[in-house]
Backbone and ligand atoms as CSV (ligand in chain L), in Angstrom:
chain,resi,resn,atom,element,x,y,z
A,1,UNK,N,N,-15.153,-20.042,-1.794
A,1,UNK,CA,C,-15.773,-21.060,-2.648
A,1,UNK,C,C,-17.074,-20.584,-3.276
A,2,UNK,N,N,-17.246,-19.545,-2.791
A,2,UNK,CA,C,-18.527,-18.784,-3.916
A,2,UNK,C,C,-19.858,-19.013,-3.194
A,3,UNK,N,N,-19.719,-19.460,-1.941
A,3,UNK,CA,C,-21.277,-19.991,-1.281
A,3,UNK,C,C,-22.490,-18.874,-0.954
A,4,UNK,N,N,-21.495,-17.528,-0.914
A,4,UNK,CA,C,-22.382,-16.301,-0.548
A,4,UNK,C,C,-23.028,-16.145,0.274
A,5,UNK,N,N,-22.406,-17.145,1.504
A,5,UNK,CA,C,-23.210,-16.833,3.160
A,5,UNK,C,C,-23.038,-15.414,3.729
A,6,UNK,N,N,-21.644,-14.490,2.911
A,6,UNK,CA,C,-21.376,-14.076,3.698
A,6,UNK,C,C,-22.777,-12.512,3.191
A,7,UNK,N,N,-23.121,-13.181,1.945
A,7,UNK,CA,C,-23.799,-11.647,1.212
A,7,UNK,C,C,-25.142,-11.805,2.136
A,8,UNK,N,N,-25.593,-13.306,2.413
A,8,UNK,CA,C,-26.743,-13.431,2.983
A,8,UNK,C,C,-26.632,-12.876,4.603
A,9,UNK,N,N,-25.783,-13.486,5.016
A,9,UNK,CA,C,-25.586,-12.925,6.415
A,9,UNK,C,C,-25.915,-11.365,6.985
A,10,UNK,N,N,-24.804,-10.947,5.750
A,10,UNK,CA,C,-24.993,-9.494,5.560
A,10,UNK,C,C,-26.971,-8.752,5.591
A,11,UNK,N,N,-27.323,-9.306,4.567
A,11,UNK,CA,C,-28.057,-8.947,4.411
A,11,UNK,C,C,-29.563,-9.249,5.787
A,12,UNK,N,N,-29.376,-10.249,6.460
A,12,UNK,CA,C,-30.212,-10.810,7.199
A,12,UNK,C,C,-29.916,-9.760,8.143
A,13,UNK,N,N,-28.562,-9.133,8.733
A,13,UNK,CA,C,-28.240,-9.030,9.750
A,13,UNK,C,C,-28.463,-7.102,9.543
A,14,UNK,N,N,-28.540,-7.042,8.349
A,14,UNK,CA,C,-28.597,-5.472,8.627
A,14,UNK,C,C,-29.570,-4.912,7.286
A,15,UNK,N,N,-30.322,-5.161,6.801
A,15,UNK,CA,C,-30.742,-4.184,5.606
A,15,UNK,C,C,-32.342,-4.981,5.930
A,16,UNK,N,N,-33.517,-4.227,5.712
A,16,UNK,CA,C,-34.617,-4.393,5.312
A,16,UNK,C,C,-34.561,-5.679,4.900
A,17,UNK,N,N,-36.087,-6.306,5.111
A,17,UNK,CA,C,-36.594,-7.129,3.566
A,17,UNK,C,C,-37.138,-6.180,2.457
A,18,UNK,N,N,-37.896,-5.348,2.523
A,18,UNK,CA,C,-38.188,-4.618,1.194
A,18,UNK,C,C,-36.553,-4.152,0.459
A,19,UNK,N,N,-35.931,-4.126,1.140
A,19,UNK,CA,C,-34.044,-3.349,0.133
A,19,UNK,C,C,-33.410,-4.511,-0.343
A,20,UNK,N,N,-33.829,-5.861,0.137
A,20,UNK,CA,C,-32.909,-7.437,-0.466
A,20,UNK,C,C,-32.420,-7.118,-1.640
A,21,UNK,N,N,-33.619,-7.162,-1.981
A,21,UNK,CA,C,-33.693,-7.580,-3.976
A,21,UNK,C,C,-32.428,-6.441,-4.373
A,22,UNK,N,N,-32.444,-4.757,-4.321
A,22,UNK,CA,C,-31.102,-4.009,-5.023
A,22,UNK,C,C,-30.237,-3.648,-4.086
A,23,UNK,N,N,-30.185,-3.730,-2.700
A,23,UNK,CA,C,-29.412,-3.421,-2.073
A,23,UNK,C,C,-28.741,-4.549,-1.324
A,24,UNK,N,N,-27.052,-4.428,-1.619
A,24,UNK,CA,C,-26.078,-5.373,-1.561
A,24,UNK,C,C,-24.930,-4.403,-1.068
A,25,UNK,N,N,-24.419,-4.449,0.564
A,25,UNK,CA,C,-23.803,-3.964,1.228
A,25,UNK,C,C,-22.429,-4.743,0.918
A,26,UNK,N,N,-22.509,-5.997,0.556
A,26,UNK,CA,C,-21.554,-7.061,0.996
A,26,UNK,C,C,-21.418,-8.041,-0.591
A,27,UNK,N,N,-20.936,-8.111,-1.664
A,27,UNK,CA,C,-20.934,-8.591,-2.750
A,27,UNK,C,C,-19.702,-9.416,-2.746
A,28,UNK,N,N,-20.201,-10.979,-3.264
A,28,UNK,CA,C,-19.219,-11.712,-3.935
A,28,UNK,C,C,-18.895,-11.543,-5.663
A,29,UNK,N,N,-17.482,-11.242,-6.050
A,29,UNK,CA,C,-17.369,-10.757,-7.283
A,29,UNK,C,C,-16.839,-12.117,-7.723
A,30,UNK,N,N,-16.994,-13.082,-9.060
A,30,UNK,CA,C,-16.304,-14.088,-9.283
A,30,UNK,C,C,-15.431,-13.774,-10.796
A,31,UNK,N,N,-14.655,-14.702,-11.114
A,31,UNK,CA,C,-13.739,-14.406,-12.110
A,31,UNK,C,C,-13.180,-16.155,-12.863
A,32,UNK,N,N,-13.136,-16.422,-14.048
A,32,UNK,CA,C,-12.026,-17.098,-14.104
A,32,UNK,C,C,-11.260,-17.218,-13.986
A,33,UNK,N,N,-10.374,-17.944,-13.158
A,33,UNK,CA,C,-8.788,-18.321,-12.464
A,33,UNK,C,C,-7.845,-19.241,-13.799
A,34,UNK,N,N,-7.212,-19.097,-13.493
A,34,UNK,CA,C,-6.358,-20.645,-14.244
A,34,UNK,C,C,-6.789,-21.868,-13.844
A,35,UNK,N,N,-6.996,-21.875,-12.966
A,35,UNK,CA,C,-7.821,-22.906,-11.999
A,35,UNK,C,C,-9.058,-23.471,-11.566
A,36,UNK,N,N,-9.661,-22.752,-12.341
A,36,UNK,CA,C,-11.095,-22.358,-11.920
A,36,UNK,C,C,-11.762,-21.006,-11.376
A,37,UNK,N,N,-12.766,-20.996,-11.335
A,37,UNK,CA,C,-13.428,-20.192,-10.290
A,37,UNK,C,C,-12.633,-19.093,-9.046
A,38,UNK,N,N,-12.498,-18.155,-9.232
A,38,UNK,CA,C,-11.966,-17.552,-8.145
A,38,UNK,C,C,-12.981,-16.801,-7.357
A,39,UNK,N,N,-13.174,-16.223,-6.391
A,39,UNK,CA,C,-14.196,-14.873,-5.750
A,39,UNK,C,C,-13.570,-14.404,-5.229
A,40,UNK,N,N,-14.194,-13.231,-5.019
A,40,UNK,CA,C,-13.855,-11.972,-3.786
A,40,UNK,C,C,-15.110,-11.593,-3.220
A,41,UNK,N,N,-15.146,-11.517,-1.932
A,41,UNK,CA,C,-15.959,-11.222,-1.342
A,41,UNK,C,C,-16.091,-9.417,-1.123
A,42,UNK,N,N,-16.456,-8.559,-1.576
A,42,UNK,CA,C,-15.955,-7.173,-0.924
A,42,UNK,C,C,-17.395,-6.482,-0.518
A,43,UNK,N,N,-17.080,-5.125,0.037
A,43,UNK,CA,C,-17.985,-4.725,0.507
A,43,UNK,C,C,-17.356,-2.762,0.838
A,44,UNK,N,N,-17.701,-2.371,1.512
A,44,UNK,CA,C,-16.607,-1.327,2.487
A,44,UNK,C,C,-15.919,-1.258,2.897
A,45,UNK,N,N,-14.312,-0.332,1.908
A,45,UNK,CA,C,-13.205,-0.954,2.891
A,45,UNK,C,C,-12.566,-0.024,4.161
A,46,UNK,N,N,-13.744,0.547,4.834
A,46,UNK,CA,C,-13.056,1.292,5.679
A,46,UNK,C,C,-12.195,2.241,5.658
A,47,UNK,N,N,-11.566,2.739,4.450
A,47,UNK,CA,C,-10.412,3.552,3.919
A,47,UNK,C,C,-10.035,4.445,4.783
A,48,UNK,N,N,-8.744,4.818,4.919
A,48,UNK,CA,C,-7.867,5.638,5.523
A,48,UNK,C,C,-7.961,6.995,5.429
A,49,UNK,N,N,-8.410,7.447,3.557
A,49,UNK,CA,C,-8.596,8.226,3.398
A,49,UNK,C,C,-9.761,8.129,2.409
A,50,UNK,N,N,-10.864,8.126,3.036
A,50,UNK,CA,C,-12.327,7.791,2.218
A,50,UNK,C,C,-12.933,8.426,1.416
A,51,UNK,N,N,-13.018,8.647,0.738
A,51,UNK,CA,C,-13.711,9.504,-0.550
A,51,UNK,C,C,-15.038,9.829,-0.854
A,52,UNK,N,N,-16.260,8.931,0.329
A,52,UNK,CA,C,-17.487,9.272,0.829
A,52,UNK,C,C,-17.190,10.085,1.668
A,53,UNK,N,N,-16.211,10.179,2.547
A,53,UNK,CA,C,-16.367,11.431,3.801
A,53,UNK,C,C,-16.454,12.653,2.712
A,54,UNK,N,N,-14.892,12.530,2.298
A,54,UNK,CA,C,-14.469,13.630,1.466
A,54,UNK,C,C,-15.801,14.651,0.499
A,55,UNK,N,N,-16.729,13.729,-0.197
A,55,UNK,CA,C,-17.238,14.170,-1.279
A,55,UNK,C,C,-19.017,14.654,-0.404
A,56,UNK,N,N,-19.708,14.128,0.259
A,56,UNK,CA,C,-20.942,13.911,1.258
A,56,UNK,C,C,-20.946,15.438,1.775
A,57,UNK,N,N,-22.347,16.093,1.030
A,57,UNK,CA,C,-22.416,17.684,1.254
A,57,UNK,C,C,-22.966,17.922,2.304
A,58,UNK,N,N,-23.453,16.464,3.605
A,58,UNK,CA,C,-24.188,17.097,4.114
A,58,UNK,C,C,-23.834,16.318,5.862
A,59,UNK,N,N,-23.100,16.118,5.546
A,59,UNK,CA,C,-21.629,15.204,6.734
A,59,UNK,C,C,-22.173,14.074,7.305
A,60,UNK,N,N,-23.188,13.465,6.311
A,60,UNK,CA,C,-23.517,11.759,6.490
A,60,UNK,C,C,-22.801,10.973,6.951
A,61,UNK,N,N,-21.353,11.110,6.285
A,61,UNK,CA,C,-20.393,9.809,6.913
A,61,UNK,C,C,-19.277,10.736,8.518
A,62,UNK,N,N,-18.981,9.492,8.621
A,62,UNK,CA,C,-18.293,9.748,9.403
A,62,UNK,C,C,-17.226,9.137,9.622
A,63,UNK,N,N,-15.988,8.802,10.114
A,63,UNK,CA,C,-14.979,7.857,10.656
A,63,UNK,C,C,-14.757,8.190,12.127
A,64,UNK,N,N,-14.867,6.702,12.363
A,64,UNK,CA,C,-15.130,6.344,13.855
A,64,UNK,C,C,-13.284,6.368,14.038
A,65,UNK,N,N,-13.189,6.574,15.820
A,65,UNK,CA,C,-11.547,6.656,16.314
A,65,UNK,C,C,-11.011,5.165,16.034
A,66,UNK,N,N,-11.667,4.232,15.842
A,66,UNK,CA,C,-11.499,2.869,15.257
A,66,UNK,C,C,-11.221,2.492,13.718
A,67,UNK,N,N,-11.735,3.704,13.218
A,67,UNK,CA,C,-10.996,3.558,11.563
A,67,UNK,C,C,-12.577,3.154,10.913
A,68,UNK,N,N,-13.863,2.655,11.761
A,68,UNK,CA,C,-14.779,2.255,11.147
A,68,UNK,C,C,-15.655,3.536,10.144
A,69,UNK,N,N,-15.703,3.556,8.945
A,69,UNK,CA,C,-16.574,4.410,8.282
A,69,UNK,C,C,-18.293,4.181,8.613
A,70,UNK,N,N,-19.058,5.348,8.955
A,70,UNK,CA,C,-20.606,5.405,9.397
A,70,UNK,C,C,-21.017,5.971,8.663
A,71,UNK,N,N,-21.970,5.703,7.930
A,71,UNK,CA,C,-23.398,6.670,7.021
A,71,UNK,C,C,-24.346,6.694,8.134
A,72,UNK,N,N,-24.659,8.035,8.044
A,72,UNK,CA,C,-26.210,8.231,8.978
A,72,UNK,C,C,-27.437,8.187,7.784
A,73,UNK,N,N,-28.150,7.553,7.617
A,73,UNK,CA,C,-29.465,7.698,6.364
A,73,UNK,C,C,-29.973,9.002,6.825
A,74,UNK,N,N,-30.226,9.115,8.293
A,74,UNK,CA,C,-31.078,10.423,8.493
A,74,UNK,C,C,-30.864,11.474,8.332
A,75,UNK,N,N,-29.336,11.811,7.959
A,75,UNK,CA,C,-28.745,13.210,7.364
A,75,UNK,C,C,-28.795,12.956,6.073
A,76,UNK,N,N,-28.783,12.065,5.193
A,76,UNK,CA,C,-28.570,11.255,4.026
A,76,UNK,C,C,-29.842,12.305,3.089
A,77,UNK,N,N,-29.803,13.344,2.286
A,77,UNK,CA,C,-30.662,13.670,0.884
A,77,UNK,C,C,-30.364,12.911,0.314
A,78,UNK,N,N,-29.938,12.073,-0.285
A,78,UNK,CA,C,-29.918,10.636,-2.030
A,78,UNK,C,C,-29.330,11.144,-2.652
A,79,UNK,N,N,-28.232,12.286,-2.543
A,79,UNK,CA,C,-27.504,12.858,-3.985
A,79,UNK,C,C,-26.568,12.140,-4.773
A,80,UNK,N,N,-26.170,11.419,-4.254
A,80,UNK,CA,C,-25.762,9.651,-4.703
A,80,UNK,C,C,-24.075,10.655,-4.564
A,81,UNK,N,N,-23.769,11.540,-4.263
A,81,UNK,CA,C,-22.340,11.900,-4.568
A,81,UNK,C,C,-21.070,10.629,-4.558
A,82,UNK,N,N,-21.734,10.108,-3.213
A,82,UNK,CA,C,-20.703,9.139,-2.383
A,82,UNK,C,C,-20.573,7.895,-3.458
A,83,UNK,N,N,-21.749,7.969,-4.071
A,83,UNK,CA,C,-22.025,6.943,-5.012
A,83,UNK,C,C,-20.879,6.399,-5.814
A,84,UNK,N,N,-20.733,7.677,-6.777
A,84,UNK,CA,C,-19.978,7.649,-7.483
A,84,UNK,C,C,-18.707,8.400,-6.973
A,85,UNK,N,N,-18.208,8.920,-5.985
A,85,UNK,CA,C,-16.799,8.960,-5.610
A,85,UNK,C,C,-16.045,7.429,-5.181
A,86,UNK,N,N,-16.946,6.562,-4.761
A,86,UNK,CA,C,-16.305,5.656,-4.019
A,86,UNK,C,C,-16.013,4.378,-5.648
A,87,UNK,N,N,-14.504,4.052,-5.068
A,87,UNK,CA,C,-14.150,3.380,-6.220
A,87,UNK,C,C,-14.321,2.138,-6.284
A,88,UNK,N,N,-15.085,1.594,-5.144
A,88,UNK,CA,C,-15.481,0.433,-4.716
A,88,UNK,C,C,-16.946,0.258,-4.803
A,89,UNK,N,N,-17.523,0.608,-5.081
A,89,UNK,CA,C,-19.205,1.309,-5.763
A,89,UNK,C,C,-19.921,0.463,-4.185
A,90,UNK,N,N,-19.461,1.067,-2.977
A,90,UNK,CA,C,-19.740,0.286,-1.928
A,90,UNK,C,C,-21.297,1.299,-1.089
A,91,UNK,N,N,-21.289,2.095,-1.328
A,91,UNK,CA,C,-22.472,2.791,-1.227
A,91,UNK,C,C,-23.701,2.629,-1.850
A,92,UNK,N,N,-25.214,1.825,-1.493
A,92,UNK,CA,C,-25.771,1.150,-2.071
A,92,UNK,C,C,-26.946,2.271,-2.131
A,93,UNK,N,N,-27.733,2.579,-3.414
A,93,UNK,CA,C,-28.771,3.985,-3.194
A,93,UNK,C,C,-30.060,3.002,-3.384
A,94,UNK,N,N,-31.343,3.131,-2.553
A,94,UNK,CA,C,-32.168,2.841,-2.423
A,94,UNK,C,C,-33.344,2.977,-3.228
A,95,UNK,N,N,-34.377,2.771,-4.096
A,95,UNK,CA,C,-35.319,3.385,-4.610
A,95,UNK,C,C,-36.272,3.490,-3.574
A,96,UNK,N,N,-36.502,2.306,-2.834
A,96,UNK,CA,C,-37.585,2.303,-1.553
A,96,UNK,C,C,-37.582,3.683,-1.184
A,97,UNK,N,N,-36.483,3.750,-0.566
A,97,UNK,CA,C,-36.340,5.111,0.587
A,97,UNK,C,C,-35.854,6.365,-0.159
A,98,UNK,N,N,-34.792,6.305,-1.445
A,98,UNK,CA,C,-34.290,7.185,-2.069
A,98,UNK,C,C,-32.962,7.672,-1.106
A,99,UNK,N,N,-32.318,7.031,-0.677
A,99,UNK,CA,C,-30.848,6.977,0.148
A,99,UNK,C,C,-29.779,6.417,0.100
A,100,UNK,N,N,-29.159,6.651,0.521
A,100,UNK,CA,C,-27.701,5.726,0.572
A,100,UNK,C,C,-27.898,5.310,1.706
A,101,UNK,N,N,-27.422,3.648,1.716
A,101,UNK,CA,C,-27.068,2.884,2.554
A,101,UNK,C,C,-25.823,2.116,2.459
A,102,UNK,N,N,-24.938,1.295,3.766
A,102,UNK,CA,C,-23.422,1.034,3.510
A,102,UNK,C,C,-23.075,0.026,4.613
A,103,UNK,N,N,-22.397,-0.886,3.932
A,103,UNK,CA,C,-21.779,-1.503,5.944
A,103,UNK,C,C,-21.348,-0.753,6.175
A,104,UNK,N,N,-21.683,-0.701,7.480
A,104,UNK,CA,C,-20.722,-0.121,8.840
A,104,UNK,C,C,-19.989,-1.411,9.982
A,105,UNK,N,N,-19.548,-2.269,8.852
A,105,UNK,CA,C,-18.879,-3.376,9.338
A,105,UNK,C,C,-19.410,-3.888,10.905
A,106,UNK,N,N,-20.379,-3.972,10.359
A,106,UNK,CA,C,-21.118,-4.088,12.376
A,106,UNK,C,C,-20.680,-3.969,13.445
A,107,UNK,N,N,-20.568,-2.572,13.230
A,107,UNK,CA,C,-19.876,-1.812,14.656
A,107,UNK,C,C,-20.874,-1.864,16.227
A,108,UNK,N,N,-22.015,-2.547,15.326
A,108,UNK,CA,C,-22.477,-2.789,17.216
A,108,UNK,C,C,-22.001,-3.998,17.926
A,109,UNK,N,N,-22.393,-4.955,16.510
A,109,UNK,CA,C,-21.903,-6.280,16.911
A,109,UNK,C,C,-20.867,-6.436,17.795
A,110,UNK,N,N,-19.703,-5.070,17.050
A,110,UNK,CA,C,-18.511,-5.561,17.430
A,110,UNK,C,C,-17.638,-4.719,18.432
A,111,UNK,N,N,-18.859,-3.837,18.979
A,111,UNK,CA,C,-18.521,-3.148,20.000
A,111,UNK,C,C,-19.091,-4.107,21.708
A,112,UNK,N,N,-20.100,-5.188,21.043
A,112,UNK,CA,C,-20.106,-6.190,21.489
A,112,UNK,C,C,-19.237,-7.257,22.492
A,113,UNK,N,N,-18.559,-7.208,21.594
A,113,UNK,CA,C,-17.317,-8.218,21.595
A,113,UNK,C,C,-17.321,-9.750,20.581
A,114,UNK,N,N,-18.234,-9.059,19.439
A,114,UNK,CA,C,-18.839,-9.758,18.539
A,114,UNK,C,C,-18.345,-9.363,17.188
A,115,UNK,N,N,-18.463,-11.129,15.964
A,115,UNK,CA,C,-17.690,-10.595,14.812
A,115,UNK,C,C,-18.587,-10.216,13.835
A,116,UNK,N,N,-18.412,-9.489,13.010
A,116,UNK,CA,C,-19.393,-8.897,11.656
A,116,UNK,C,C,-19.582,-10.206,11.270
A,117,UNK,N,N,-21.063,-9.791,10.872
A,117,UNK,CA,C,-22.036,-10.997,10.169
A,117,UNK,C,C,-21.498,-11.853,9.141
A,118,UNK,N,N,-20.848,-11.505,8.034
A,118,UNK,CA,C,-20.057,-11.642,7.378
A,118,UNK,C,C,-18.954,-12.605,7.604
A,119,UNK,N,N,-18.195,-12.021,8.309
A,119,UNK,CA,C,-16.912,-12.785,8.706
A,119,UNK,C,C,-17.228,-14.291,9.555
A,120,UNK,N,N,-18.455,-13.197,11.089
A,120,UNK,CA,C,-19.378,-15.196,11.682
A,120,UNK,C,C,-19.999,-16.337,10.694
A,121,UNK,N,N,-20.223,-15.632,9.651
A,121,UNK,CA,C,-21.118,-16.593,8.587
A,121,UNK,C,C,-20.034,-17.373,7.558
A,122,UNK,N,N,-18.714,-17.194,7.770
A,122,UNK,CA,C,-18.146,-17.794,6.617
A,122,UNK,C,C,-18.205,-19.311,6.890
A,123,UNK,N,N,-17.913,-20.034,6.217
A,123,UNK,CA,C,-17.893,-21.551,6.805
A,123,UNK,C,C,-16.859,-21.966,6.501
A,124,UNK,N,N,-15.776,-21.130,5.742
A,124,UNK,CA,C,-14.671,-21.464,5.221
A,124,UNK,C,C,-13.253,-20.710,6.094
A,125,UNK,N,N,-13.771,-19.426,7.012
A,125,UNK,CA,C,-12.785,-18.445,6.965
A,125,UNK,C,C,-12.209,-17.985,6.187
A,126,UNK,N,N,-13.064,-17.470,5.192
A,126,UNK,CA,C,-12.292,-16.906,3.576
A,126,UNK,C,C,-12.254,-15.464,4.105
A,127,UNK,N,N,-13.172,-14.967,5.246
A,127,UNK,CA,C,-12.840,-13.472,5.788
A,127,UNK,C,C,-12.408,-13.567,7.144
A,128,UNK,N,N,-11.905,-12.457,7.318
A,128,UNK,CA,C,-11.764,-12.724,8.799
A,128,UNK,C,C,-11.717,-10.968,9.275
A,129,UNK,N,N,-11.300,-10.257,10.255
A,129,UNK,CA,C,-11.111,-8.990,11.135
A,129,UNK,C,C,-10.291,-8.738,11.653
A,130,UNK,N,N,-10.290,-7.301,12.085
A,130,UNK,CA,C,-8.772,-7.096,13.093
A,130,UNK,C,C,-8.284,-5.617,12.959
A,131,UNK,N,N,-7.219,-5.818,13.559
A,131,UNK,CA,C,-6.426,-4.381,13.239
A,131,UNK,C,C,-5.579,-4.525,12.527
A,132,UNK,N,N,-5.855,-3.669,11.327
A,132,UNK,CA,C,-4.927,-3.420,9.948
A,132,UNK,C,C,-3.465,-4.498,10.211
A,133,UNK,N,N,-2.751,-2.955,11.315
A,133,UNK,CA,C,-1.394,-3.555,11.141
A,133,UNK,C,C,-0.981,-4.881,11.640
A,134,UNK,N,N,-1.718,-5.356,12.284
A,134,UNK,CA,C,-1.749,-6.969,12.948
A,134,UNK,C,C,-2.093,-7.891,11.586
A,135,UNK,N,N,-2.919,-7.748,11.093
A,135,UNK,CA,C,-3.219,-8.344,9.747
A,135,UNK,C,C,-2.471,-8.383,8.790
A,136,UNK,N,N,-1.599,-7.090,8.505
A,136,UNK,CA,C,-0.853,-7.185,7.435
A,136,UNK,C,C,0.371,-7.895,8.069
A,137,UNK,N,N,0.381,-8.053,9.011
A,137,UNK,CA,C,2.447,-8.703,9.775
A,137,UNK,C,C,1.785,-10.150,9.673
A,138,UNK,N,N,0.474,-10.580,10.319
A,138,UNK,CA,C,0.028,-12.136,10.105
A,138,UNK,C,C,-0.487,-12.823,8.721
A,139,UNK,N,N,-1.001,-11.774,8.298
A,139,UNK,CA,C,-1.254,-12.278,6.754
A,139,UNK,C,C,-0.477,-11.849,5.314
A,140,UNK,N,N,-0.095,-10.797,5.691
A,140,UNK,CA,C,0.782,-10.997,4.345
A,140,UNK,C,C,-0.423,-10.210,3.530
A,141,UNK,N,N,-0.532,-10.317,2.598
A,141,UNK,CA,C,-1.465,-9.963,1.442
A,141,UNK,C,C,-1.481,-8.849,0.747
A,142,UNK,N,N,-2.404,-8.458,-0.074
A,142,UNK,CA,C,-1.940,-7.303,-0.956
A,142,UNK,C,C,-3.124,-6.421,-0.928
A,143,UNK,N,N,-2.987,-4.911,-1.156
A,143,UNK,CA,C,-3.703,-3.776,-0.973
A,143,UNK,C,C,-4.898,-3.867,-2.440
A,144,UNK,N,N,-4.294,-4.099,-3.614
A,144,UNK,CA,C,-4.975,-4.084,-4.807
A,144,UNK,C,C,-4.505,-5.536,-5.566
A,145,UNK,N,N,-5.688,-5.904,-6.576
A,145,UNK,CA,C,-5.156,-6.821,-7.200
A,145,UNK,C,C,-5.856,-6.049,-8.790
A,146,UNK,N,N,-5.489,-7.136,-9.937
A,146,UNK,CA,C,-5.667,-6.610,-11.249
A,146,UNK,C,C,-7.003,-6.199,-11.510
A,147,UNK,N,N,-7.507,-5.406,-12.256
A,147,UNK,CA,C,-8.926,-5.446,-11.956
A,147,UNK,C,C,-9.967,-4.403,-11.070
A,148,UNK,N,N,-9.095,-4.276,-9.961
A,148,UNK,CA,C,-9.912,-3.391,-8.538
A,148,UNK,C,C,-8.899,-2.213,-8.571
A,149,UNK,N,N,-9.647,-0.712,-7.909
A,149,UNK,CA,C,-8.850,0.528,-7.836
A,149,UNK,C,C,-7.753,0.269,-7.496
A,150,UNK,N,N,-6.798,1.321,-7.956
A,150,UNK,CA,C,-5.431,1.378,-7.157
A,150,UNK,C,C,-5.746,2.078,-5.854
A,151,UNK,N,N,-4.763,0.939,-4.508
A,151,UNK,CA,C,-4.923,1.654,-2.773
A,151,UNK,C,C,-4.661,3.021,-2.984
A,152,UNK,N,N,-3.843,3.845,-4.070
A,152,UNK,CA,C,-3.538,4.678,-3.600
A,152,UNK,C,C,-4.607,5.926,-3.575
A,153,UNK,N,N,-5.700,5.053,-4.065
A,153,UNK,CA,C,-6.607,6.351,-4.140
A,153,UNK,C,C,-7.395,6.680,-3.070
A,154,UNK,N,N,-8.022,5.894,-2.069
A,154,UNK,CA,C,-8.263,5.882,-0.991
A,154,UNK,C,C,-7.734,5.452,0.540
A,155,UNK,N,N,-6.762,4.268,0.029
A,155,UNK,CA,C,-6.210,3.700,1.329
A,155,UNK,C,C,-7.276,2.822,1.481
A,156,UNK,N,N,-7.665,1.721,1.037
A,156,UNK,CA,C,-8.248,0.788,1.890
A,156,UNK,C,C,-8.266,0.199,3.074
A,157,UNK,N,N,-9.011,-0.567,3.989
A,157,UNK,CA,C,-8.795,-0.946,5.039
A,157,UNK,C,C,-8.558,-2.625,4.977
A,158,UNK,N,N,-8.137,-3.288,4.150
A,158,UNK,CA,C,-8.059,-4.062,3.654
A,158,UNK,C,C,-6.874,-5.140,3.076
A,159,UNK,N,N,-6.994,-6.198,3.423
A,159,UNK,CA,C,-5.669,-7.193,3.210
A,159,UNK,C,C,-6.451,-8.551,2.207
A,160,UNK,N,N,-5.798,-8.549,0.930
A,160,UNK,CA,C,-6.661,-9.341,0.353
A,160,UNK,C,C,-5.391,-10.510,-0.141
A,161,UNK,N,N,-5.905,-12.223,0.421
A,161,UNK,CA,C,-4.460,-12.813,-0.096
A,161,UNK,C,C,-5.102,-13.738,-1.110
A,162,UNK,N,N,-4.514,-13.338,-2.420
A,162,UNK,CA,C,-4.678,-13.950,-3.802
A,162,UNK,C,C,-4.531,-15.201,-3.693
A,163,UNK,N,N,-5.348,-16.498,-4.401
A,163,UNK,CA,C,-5.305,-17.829,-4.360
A,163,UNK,C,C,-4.310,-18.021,-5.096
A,164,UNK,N,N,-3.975,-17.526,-6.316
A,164,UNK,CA,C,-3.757,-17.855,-7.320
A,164,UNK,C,C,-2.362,-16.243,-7.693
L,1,SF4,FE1,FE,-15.997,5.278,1.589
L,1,SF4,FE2,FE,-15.972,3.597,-0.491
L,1,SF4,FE3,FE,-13.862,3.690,1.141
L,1,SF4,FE4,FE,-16.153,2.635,2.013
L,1,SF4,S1,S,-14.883,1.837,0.339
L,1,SF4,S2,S,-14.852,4.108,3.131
L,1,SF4,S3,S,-17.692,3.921,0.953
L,1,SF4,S4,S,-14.586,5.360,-0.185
């Protein structure tokens, strides 16, 4: 419904106050529907085959045995590579610090036994978590819609089910 708890959440729960204002880990995208108003909430999709690992000269990212993608800032020079490899422009570069920053889908939270900020903050359950293949057999949904990269370029981690 476009409320953007989940960008705030995001943001409360993991980024500076000096990075608020340009750095956006977690973005609601909106669109005209036939219907109205549509959104997408996106952010990092975890990809299968990630194109920040791939492109990152200086082995910043990482993928966790969980499928979770990690940026370290402290290996991080700002060469923005990841920037622009990722087709999801989900890598956010800093002027403050001069870095890349990224969800890491709150892998503490949720090593926890706790859900990403994001997903706890919806008030709607417009997001939710899990393991891929459990998600795709319970939800159904689709890898790409009109508009956003084709999966086949990275493999997203991601199940998105169209309103409309
Ligand atoms: Fe990397 Fe972008 Fe995929 Fe995230 S969405 S894992 S930053 S390629």
């Amino acid at each position: 419904m476009g409320c953007r708890s989940c960008e705030k959440a995001c943001q409360e729960a993991n980024q500076q106050a000096k990075e608020i204002e340009h750095v956006k880990w977690r973005r609601v995208l909106s669109e005209d529907g036939n219907k109205g108003k549509v959104f997408l909430s996106i952010s990092c999709n975890h990809c299968a085959e990630p194109a920040c690992v791939k492109v990152c000269p200086v082995k910043a990212y990482t993928k966790r045995a969980d499928g979770i993608v990690v940026h370290n800032p402290e290996k991080c020079v700002g060469c923005k590579y990841c920037l622009y490899a990722c087709p999801y422009h989900a890598p956010q570069f800093s002027e403050d610090t001069q870095r890349i920053s990224k969800c890491h889908f709150c892998y503490k939270r949720q090593d926890q036994g706790q859900q990403p900020a994001c997903v706890a903050a919806c008030p709607t359950k417009a997001l939710g978590c899990g393991k891929l293949s459990e998600l795709k057999k319970t939800q159904g949904g689709v890898a790409e819609l009109n508009g956003l990269p084709s999966a086949e370029i990275t493999k997203p981690s991601w199940v998105i089910i169209p309103k409309e």
